[in-house]
N, C-alpha and C positions, 0 to 999 in steps of 0.2 A: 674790402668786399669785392669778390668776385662779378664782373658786370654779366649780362646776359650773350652780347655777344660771342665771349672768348667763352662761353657755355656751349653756346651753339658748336663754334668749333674743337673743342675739345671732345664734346660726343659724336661729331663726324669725325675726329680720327681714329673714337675706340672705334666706331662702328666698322672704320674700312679698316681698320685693323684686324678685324674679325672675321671681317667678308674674307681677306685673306690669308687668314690661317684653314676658314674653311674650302679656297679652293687649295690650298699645298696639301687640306686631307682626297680631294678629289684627285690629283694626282698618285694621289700610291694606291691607286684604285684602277688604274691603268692598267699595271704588269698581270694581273691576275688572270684573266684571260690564257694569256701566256704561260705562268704559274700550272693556270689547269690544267692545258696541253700537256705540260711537261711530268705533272707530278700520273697524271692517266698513262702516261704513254712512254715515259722512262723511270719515273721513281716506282710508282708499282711495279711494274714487271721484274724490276730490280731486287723488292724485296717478296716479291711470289716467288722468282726464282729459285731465292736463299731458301726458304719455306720447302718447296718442293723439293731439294736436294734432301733432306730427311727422311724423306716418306718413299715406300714401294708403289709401283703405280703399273697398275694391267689396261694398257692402252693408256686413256686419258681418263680415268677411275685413281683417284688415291687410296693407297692401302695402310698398311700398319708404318709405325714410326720404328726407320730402322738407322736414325743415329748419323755415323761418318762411312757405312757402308759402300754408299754411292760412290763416293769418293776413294774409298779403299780398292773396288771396284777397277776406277776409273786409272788407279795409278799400278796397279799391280798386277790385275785380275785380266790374263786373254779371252776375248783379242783386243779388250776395249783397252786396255795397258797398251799396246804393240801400235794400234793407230793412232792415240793421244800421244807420243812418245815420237809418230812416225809425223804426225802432222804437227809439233812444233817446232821441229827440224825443217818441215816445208816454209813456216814462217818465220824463222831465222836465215833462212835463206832469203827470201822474201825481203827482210828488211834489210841486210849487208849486199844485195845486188843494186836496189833501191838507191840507198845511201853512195853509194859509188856510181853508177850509172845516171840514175836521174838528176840525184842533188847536185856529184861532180859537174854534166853536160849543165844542165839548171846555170850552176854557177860561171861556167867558161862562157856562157851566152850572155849572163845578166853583164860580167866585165865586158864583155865585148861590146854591150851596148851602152856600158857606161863611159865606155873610153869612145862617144861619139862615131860609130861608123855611118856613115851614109845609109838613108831607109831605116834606120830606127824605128820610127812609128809604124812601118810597115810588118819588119821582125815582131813586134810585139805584137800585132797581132796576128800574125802566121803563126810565132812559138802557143801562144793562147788559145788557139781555134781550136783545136781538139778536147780542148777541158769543157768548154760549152755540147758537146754530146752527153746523151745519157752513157754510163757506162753500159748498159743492155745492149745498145748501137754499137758501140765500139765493139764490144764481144763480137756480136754477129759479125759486122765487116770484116772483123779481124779471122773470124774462121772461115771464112768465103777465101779470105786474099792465101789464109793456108791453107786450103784444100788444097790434096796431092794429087787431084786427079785435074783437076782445072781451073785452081788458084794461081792468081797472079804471081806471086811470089816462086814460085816452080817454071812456071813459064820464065819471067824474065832472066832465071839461074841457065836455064837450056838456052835461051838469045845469044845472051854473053860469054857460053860455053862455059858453062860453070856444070854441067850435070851432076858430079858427081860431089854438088854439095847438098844436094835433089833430099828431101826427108818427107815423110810424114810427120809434120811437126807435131801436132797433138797426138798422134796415134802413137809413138815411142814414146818410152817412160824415161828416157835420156835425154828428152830434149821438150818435155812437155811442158814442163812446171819451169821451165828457165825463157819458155818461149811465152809463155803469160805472165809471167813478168816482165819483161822488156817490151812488151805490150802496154804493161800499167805504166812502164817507166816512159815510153811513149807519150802516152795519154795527160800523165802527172808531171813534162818537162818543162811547159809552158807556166804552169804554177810557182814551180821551184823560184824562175826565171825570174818571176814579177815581185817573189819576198826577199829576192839575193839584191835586184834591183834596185827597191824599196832602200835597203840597207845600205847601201853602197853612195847611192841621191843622199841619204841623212849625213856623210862624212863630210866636215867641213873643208873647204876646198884648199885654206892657207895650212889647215894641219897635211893637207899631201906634198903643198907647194913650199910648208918650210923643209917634209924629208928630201926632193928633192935637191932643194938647195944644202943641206947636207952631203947629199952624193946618193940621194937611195935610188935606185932606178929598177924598173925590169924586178926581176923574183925578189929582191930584198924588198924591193918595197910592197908587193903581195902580200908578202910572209910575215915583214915586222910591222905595217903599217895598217893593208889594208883589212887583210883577215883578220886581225884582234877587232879594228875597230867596225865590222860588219859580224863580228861573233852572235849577238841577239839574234840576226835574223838567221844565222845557222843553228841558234838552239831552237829556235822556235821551227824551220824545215826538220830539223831532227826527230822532234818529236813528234811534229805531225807525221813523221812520215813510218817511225814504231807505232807510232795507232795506228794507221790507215794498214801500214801491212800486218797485223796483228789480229785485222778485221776485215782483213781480204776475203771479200763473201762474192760479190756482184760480178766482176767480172770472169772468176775462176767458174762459178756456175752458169754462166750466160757459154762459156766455152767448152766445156766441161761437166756438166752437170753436177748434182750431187752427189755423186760417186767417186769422186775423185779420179777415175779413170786417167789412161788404162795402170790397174792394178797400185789404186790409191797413190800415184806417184803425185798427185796434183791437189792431196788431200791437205786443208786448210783445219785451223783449230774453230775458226768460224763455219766451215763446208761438215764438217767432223760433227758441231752439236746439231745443226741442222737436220742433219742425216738421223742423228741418236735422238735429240726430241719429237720430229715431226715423221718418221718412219722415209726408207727410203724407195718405196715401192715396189719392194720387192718380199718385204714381209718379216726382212731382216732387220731386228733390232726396233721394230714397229714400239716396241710396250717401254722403249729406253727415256721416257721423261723423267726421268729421276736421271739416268746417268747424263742427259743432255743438262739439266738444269746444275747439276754438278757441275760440269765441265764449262756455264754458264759465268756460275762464278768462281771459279780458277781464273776463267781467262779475266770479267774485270778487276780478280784482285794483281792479277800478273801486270796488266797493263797500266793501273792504278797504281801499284808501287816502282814498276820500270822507271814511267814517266817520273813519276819526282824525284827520284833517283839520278835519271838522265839532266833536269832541269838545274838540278842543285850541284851537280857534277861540273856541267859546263857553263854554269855560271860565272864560276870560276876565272873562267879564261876571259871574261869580259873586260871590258874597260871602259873607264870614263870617257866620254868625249871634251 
């Protein structure tokens, strides 16, 4: 026969056992907040988008349901063929200057300060300072320092007697779109820096110190040692760094406007739906939310199969630690 004590305590532990299942339900009551953000503010528009690629639209009025037209439109039909065509070419650009300029510079700075140089903690935060500006900042400053009439950067070429490297950076179509990129590659070096870093702090110290004592030194041991085993954090800069230029919007229009100017050389696939969904003020292309919301989703299905693509690609080259 059960006594009364071990009664007492056997329904004090369903009860806190209860108490406890009902706060782990209070817990997943949390994210939703978040949830809501997310699903108002990117999962809608995501599948409005898709929606709205179907239908004709005069202004921001929808009309009749006209199918893959948009899209037919957008890949074949001028001029809207000629600058979707012209501005994926700008973001292929865009991401192979990136990839070699930033990530490269990124990664010669993250070694250098894995390999202990004096001021360390100082470098990291010089290479990082520019990533805590808004990109709107950066644009401005940056078209001030190229003004050709009394930007810094023109000036200091005439000091050191360089005149005749002297441009209109943004105002040539030769050199617009190459000069806002290494602009972004500027701005995005210090980030590179801290996930190559990252990468490099995770390598265990006796896996370098037995290739050494093998004989590995200098570029062998880069090549066979360090780079497989810092590969994660180059998929992972990788791929950050095909979205981010894929979606190069902010700072191409803080320099540039939406117009891609001069004569679409600086036109972005992000700058491009901009222009075609929301009118560019000029009257041109004003009623094109069907063809923006098209070109809406092209681009995340492009970016959306790139990436897993790229992921699964260089996975490959990973290695166990």
């Amino acid at each position: 026969m059960t006594s009364p004590g071990k009664l007492t305590i056997h329904t004090k532990t369903v009860l806190t056992a209860k108490k406890k299942r009902g706060n782990r339900w209070i817990l997943h009551l949390f994210p939703l907040p978040a949830l809501l953000v997310y699903s108002v503010f990117v999962v809608y528009p995501l599948f409005a988008a898709f929606s709205y690629s179907f239908f004709s639209w005069k202004g921001f009025s929808k009309g009749a349901f006209i199918g893959l037209e948009n899209f037919r439109r957008l890949f074949v039909t001028e001029p809207f063929s000629g600058l979707f065509w012209n501005a994926l070419q700008h973001n292929l650009l865009y991401f192979g200057i990136e990839m070699v300029v930033q990530n490269g510079i990124g990664f010669l700075l993250a070694y250098a300060l894995y390999k202990r140089i004096r001021g360390t903690g100082f470098f990291k935060i010089a290479f990082f300072l520019p990533r805590l500006l808004s990109v709107i900042v950066v644009g401005f400053l940056w078209k001030l320092i190229l003004n050709p009439n009394f930007g810094t950067l023109n000036k200091f070429l005439d000091l050191v007697g360089l005149s005749s490297w002297k441009h209109a950076w943004l105002g040539e179509p030769e050199t617009a779109l190459i000069t806002i990129i290494l602009v972004n590659c500027w701005f995005g070096i210090g980030f590179a820096t801290l996930i190559f870093l990252a990468g490099l702090q995770n390598i265990p110290a006796e896996l370098v110190e037995a290739a050494k004592l093998d004989g590995a030194t200098g570029w062998t041991l880069l090549r066979k040692i360090i780079i497989p085993l810092v590969m994660p954090s180059i998929t992972i800069m990788t791929v950050l760094t095909f979205i981010q230029s894929f979606e190069a919007f902010e700072l191409v229009y803080a320099m540039q406007g939406s117009m891609g100017e001069p004569y679409y050389s600086t036109d972005t696939l992000a700058v491009y739906f901009y222009r075609l969904a929301f009118g560019s003020g000029s009257g041109a292309d004003s009623s094109a939310l069907g063809l923006g919301s098209a070109l809406a989703v092209v681009l995340f299905a492009m970016i959306a199969l790139i990436t897993a693509l790229l992921m699964k690609f260089m996975r490959r080259f990973e290695v166990e630690q």
